[in-house]
N, C-alpha and C positions, 0 to 999 in steps of 0.2 A: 585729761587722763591719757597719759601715756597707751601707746598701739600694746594689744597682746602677742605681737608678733615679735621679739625680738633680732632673729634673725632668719632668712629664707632663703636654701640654695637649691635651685631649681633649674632643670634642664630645659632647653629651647623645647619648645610643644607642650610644655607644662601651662596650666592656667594659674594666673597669681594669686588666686585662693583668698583674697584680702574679702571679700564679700563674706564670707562663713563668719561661724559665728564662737570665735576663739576666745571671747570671755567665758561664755558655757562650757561648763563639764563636757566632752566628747558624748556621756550615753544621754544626754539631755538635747543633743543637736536635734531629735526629731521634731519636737517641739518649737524650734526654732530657725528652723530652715527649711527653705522648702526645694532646695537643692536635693536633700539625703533620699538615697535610695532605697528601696526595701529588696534586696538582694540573696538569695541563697548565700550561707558560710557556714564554715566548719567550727569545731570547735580553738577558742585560740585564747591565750594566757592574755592577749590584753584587748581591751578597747577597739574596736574596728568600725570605721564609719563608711559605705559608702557617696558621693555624691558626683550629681553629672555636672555637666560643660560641653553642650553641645550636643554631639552626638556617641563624647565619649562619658565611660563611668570609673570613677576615679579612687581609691581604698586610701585610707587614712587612718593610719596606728599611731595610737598615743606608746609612748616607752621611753626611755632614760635618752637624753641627750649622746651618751656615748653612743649606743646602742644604735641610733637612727641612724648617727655620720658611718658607722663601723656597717652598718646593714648597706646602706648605699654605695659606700665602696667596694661593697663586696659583690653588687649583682651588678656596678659597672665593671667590674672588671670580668665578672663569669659573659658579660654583654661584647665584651671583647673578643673571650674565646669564642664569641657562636655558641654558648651551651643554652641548653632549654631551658630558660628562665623567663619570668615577667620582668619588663623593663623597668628600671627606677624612675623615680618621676622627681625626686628630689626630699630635701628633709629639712624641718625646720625646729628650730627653737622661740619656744613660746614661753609663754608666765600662765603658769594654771592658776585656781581660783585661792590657792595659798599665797598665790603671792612667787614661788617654787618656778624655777624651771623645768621645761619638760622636751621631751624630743617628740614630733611630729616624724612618720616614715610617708613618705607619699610615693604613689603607684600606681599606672594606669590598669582596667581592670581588663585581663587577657579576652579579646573579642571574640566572641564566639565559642567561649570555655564554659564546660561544665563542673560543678564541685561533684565530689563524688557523691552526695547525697542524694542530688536530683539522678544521678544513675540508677537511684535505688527507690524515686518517687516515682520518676516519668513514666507514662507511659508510653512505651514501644524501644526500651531504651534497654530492655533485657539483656540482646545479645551482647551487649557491651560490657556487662558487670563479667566476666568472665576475662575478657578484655584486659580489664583494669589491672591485672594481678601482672602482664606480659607488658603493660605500661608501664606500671611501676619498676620495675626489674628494670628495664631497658634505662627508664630515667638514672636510675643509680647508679649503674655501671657507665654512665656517657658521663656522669659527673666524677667519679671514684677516678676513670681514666684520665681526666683534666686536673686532677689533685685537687679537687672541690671535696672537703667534709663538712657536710649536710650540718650534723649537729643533734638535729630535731626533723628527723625524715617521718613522715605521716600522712597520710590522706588529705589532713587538714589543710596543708600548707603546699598540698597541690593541686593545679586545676588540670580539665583535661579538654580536651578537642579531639570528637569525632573527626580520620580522615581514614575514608577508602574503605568505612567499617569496621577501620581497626582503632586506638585509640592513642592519642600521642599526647605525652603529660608534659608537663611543666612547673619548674618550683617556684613557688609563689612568695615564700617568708626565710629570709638568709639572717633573719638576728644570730644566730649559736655557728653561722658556718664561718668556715676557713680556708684559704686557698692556698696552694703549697704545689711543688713544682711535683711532686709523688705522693702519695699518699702509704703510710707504713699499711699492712696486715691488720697490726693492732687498729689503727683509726678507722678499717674498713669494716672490723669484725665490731666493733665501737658502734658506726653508723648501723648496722645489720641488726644487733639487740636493742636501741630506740625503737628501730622502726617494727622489731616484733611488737615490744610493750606499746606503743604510739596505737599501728592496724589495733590490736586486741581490745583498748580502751574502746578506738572508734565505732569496730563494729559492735561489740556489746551494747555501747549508745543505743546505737539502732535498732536492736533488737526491743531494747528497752521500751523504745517510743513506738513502740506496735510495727515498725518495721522491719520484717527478718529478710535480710540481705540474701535470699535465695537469687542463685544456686550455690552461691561462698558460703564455708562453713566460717561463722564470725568465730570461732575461738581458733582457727587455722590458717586464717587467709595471711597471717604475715610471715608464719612458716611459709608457704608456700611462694610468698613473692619470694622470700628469701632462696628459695631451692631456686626459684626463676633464677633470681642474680648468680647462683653459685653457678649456675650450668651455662649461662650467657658471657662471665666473665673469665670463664676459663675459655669456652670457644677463641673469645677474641684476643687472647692476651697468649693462647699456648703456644710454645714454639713448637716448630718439627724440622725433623732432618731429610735434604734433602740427596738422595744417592746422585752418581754421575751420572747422565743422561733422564735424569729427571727432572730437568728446568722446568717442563712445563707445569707441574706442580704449583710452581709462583704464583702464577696466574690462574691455576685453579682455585688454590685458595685464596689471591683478591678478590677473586668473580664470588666466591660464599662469605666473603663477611661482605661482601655489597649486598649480597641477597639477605643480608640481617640489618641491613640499614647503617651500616659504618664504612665511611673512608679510608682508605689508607696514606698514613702522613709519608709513610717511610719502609723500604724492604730491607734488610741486612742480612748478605749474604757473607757466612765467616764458614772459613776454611777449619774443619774437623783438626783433630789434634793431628791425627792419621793421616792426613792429607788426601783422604778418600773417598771423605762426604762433606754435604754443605749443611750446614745449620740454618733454618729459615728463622726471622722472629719480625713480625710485622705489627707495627706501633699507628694505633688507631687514634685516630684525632676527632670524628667529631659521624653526627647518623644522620646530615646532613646528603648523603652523596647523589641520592638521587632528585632533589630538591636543587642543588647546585646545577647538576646536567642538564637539566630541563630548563632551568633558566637561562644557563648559556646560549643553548639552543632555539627559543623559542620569547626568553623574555616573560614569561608565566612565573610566578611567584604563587605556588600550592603546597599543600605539605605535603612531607615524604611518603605516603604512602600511597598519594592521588598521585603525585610525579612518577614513581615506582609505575602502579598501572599505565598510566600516560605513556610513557618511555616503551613500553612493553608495545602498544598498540603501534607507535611510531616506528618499532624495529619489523613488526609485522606489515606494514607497509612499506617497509623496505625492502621488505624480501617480493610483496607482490611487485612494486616498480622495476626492481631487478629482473623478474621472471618477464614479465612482459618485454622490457625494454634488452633484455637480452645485454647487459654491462652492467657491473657493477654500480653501485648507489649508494653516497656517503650519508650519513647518518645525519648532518646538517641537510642536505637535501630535502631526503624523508621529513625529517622536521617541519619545512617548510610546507609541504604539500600535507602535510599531517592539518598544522596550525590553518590554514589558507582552506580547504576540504571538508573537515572532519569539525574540530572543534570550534573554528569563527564562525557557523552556519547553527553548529548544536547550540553552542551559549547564548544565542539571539533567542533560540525558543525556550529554554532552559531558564534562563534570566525573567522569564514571562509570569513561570511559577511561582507560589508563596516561597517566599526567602528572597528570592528577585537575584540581582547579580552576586550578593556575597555567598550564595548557595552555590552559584555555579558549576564549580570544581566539583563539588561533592557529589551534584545531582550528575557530571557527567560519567563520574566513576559509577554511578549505580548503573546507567545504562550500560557502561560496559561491563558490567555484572547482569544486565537483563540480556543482553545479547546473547552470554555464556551459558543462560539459563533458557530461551529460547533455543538456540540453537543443539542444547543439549537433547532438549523434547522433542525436536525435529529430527534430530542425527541428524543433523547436515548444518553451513554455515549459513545462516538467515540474513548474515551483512549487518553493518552498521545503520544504514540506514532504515530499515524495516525493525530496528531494533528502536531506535528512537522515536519513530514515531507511535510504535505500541507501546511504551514506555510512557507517553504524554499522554498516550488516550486513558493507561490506568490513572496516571496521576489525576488527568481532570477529572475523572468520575471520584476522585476522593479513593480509592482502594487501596490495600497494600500490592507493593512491587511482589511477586514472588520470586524467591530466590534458590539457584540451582544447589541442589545435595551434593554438587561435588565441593573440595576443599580447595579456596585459593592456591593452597600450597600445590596441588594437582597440576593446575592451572599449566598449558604452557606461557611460553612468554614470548 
């Protein structure tokens, strides 16, 4: 008997999948393999299987042969731009149990992502349902700017990863999407009414199933992401004008869309009709920027909002190197003495706790959240180092960290 595998095009780090069990219906795999996962998911129009290899866990959507080639082309190309997406893993065409072809999507499963479900089962995961809604928003507007239309924008089809306490999402499922060098108003205002009717469907679910997504009201949270987008995507796309002897303006306003997590690709300065003001209009490419820096810098690969704190503590150490040494101190410098001082010493102990090294990052940004919160209760600066090690002494005992009442936004930098 001929293989059920027709055809399989798959990307280098993909496993060859020929062990599963491709005679079987996909919802019958559990029965049949002992690969399959049992996974948190959202709700989703077709077929979804997880299964490991290793020590990764791998998503596998049955859907129409067009559908898989047209999906995988689509998030290798968003993988191009750097936007927030899961990587493709590859797609195949099979013979389902008719005899039929079918299209296979395959996907590795984003490491250390949560579905938004388990935001709303976990416990200690509260602070973050709040989160979710400045997630979402952000995810849309980094995609709408890249001329990525979603299609099918929803909860379901994103996963999320706690960084820094804040929460950074990513789109998981591109069957309905489409990539285009702009995106019109219409295709924007298009994505913006799925994703009300998409949220509305989801969270009612969950009300249904004895879960009330407290503190989101489930009949408004997609209004409200939607106000997020309206208000985040005018920020970064408005132009302004700037007078004569107002250059520095420029640079003020790069320094506020970095502080929202966006780079900037491009400045365009055009000369007024008048010849008497300048027109600023700055073209955002990607919320990447402080994740970039820190890599350059240091060779740390964290997400943006760990890198964001990180860079923060590294400028502060900058300024004490400078004071003492009495000369100025380049940012690569500090860097070094940062990476070499502060963090290769903390990750050693840090890496000790549950989670081990892939928590790392995350546990070190909490300490510099205990420090701000110490130090708050002390009025005075209590230092890094007396911060971390009360910070291990809570963790061993099993306690919660407590956390300072002021707002990161407060926060200096």
């Amino acid at each position: 008997m001929s293989s059920p595998i027709l055809e399989a095009h798959l990307r280098p780090g993909a496993p060859d999948l020929l062990d599963l069990p491709w005679s079987v219906p996909l919802e019958h795999w559990r029965e049949h393999c002992p690969r399959v996962l049992e996974l948190e998911r959202g709700v989703s129009r077709h077929e979804v299987q997880f299964v490991g290899y290793g020590s990764r866990a791998w998503a596998i959507k049955r859907t129409s042969v067009h559908a898989a080639e047209k999906e995988y082309n689509v998030l290798s190309a968003a993988l191009e731009r750097r936007l927030p997406c899961v990587e493709p893993g590859g797609w195949l065409v099979v013979r389902d149990t008719n005899g039929e072809r079918a299209g296979m999507m395959v996907t590795p499963f984003l490491a250390e992502s949560i579905p938004y479900r388990s935001l709303f089962r976990g416990r200690g995961l509260e602070r973050y349902r709040e989160r979710l809604l400045d997630a979402m928003a952000g995810l849309i507007v980094r995609l709408h700017l890249a001329g990525f239309y979603w299609g099918d924008c929803s909860l379901s089809n994103t996963l999320f990863r706690r960084d820094a306490g804040e929460l950074a999402a990513y789109l998981v499922d591109a069957e309905t999407s489409e990539i285009h060098d702009t995106l019109s108003d219409g295709m924007r205002e298009q994505d913006l009414l799925v994703l009300e009717e998409n949220v509305a469907g989801e969270m009612a679910d969950l009300v249904a199933s004895g879960e009330p997504p407290h503190p989101l009201d489930p009949w408004n949270t997609g209004r409200m992401i939607r106000e997020r987008y309206q208000q985040l995507w005018h920020e970064v796309t408005r132009e302004e004008r700037i007078a004569p002897g107002e250059e520095w303006r420029v640079q003020e306003r790069i320094r506020a869309l970095h502080a929202l997590g966006f780079s900037v690709g491009e400045v365009e300065l055009l000369a007024d009709a008048a010849g008497s003001r300048l027109r600023l209009r700055t073209i955002v490419t990607d919320g990447d920027y402080h994740r970039h820096q820190l890599h350059n810098l240091t060779g740390l690969s964290v997400e943006e909002h760990q890198a964001r704190q990180m860079l923060s503590e590294v400028r502060e150490l900058r300024a004490e190197k400078a004071r003492t040494r009495d000369r100025s101190v380049t940012l690569a410098e500090a860097a070094f003495h940062w990476q070499r001082e502060r963090f290769a010493p903390a990750s050693t102990a840090l890496a000790a706790l549950p989670g081990g090294q892939s928590a790392v990052a995350e546990r070190y940004c909490q300490v510099l959240e205990h420090k701000w919160f110490l130090s708050e209760r002390e009025h005075r600066d209590v230092g890094f180092a007396a911060a971390l090690a009360d910070y291990l002494d809570v963790m061993r005992k099993g306690e919660d960290v407590p956390a300072s009442k002021t707002s990161s936004e407060s926060k200096p930098s």
